[in-house]
N, C-alpha and C positions, 0 to 999 in steps of 0.2 A: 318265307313268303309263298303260299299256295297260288297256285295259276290263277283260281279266282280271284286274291287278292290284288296278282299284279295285273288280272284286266281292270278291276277297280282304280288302284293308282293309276294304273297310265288315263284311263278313261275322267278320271277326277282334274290330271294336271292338264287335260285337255279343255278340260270344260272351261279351267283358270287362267288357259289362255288366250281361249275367246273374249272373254272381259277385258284383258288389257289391249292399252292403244298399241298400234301396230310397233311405236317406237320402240314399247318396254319390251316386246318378245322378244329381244335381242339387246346383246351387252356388246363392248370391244373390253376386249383385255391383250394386252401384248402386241396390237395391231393388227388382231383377227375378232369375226364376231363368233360368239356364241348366243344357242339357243337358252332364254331362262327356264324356257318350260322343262329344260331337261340337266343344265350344266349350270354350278355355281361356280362364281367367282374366289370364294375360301380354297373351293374343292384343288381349282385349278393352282391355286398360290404354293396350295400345302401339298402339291403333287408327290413331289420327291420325298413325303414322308410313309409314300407306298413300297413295302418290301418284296421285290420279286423273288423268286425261287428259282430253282437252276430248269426245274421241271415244268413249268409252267407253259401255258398254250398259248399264244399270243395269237390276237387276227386282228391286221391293221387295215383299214381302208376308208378311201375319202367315202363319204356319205352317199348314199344311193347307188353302191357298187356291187353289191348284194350280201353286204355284212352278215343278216340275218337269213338267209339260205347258208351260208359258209360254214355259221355258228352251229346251224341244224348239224351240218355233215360232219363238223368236228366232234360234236357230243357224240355223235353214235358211233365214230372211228372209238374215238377214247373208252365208252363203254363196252363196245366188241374187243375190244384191244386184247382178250385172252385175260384181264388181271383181275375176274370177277365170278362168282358161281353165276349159274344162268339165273336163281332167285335175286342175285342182288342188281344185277343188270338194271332189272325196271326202276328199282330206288334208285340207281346212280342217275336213271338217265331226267328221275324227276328231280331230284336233286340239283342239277345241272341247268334244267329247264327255270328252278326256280331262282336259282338265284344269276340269270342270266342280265337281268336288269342290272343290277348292283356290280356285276363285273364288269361293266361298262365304264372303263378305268376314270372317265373325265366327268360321267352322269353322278347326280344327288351331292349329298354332303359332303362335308370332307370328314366324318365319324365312319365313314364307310369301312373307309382303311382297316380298320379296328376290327369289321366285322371280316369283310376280304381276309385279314390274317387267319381266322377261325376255320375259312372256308378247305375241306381236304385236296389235299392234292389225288389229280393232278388238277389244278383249275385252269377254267379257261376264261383268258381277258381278251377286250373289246377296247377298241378304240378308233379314233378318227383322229387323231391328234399326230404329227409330222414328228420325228423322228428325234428333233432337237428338244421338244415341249416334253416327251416321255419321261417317267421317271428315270434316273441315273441305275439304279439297283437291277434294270432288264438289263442293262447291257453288262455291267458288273458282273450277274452272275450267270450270263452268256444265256440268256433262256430266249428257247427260239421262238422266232417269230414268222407267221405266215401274214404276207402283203399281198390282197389282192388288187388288181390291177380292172379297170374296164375300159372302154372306147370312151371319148367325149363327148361324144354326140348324144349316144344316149343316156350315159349319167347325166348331164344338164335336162332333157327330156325327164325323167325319172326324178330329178331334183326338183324340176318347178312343181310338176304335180304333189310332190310329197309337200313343199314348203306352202302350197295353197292349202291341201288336203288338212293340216296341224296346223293352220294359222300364222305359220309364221312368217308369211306374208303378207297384203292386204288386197281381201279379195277381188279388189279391182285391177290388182296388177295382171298386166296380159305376158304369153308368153315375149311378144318383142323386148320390152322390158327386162323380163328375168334373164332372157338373153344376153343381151346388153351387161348387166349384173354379173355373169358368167362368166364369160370373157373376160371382164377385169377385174373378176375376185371378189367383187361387191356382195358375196355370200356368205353365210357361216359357217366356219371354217376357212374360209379364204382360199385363196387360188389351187385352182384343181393343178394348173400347170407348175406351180410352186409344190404344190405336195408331190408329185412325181419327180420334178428336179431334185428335189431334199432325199426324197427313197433312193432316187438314181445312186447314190453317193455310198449307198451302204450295197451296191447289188451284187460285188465279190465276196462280200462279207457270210460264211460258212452255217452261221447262224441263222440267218435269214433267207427263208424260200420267196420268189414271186411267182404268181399265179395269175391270170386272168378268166376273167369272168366267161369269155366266149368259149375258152378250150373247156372249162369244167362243162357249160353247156353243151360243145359238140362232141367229147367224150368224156363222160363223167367217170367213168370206168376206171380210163388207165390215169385222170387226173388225183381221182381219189387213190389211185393205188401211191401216187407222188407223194402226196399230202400224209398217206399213212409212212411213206418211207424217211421223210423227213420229221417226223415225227416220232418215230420207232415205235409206232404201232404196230402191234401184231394179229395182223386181219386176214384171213381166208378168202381166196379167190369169191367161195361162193356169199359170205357176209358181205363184199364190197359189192357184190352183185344184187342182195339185200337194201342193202344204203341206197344206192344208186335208187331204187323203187319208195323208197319208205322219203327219199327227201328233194323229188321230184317237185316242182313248182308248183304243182296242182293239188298236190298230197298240204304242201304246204299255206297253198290259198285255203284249203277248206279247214283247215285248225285254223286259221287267221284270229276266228275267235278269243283266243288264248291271250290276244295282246286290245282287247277290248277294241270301242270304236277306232283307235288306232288302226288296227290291225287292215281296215278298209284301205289305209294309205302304204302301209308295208309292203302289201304283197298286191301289186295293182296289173303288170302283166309278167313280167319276165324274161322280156323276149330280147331278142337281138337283133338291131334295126328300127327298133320305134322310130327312131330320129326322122325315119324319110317320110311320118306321114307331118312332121310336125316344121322343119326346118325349110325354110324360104331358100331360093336358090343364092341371094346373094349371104344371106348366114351362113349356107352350106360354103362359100365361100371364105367367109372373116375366119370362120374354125379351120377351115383348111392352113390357112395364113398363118393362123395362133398356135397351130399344132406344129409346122414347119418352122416357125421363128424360134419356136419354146424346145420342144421334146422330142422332134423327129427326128433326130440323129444320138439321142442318147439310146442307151442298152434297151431300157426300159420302154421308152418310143416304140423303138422296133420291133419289142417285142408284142407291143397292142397290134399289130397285124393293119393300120390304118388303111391303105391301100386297098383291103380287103372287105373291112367291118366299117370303116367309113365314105367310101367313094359311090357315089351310081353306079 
């Protein structure tokens, strides 16, 4: 799939989901919703007939946490990684770029798999999906996984806009609402505090890095140097010093094009904080409540920095 083509698909399944009523954008399966525009129901039954490899790249994270910034920085760790002449570099890194759709372990068919198998290592998989829905073969063949973490405040900020931005919401819905919806998991994918309880459970586990979205923001330097070391990438001070420029928020709004009119809701600011132009003081309130009942005393909690990235 050339870049043209997948700003085409994406751009196509957009258009298809303007036309349905608000109900059909969205399925339950399992007692979580899924978006149609993007995930089938076969795909997700016939999960576990995905085979993982022991080398495989995994990057997990609830929806609007910066998936596709993460995704950018992993391809280019992986192509700098030393295992390439400098001519093949550019093919790996289109390569990579193209079939970034499809390794979206839970997105399209369930024939995918078929194709996934074909794909060379090292590949890199995407997902949103909580740690128990994953296929069994990741943890089997111990391939590591990177779980990005971000604040709540502004993932739900970040989320409504994207869920209005793709329809898959109904354009009359206001932020109080989606809010509301938030807070008690009424989204796709289901409970942001729930997928963090569920990660919390694996955070000794040797295999698995956490990361949050704020530290890669306020030093992306020495976070990518993590990310290459759990990974066993082998990156030069001055390449990570490279990456660091080439997959910059800004770098990555102006190719936005690449993921067609989509691409207008992907990459919309980036920033840290949105939340306080958008949250009512008593919402800034119930999140405070929901963070402290839910997550605030686990590993994972604490490690989002709340007090810091979410308070006045």
């Amino acid at each position: 799939m050339t870049q043209k083509h997948l700003s085409k698909v994406l751009d196509e399944k957009l258009e298809e989901n303007e036309k349905k009523a608000v109900s059909e954008r969205t399925f339950m399966y399992d007692g979580v919703l899924y978006p149609t525009m993007i995930c089938s129901l076969e795909t997700l039954k016939n999960i576990n007939t995905f085979r993982a490899r022991e080398d495989d790249i995994i990057l997990a994270t609830y929806p609007k946490t910066g998936s596709n910034w993460v995704k950018e920085i992993l391809m280019h760790l992986e192509v700098a990684s030393g295992k390439y002449e400098e001519d093949e570099q550019k093919q790996r890194q289109q390569t990579l770029q193209e079939s970034s759709l499809i390794s979206f372990l839970e997105f399209g068919e369930p024939g995918k798999f078929e194709t996934m198998e074909k794909m060379p290592s090292r590949r890199i998989i995407k997902t949103h999906l909580i740690p128990q829905k994953l296929p069994r073969s990741l943890f089997e063949q111990k391939a590591k996984i990177l779980v990005l973490l971000r604040n709540p405040k502004d993932t739900a900020v970040s989320f409504f806009h994207f869920s209005k931005g793709i329809k898959m919401i109904s354009d009359k819905e206001t932020w109080d609402e989606y809010f509301e919806d938030f807070i008690t998991g009424k989204v796709v994918y289901g409970s942001y505090f729930d997928y963090i309880i569920e990660w919390n459970k694996y955070v000794d586990d040797s295999n698995i890095f956490f990361i949050t979205y704020e530290e890669i923001k306020e030093n992306p330097a020495s976070a990518l140097k993590k990310i290459a070391k759990f990974f066993d990438f082998s990156v030069t001070e001055e390449k990570i010093e490279s990456i660091v420029k080439e997959t910059r928020f800004e770098s990555m709004k102006d190719n936005a094009g690449t993921y067609g009119k989509m691409g207008q809701v992907l990459f919309r600011k980036g920033i840290v904080g949105d939340w306080t132009s958008v949250f009512s003081e008593s919402q800034n309130k119930k999140m405070d409540r929901k963070f402290e009942e839910t997550i605030a005393k686990t590993k994972l909690g604490m490690m989002m920095k709340y007090e810091l990235y979410c308070k006045n």
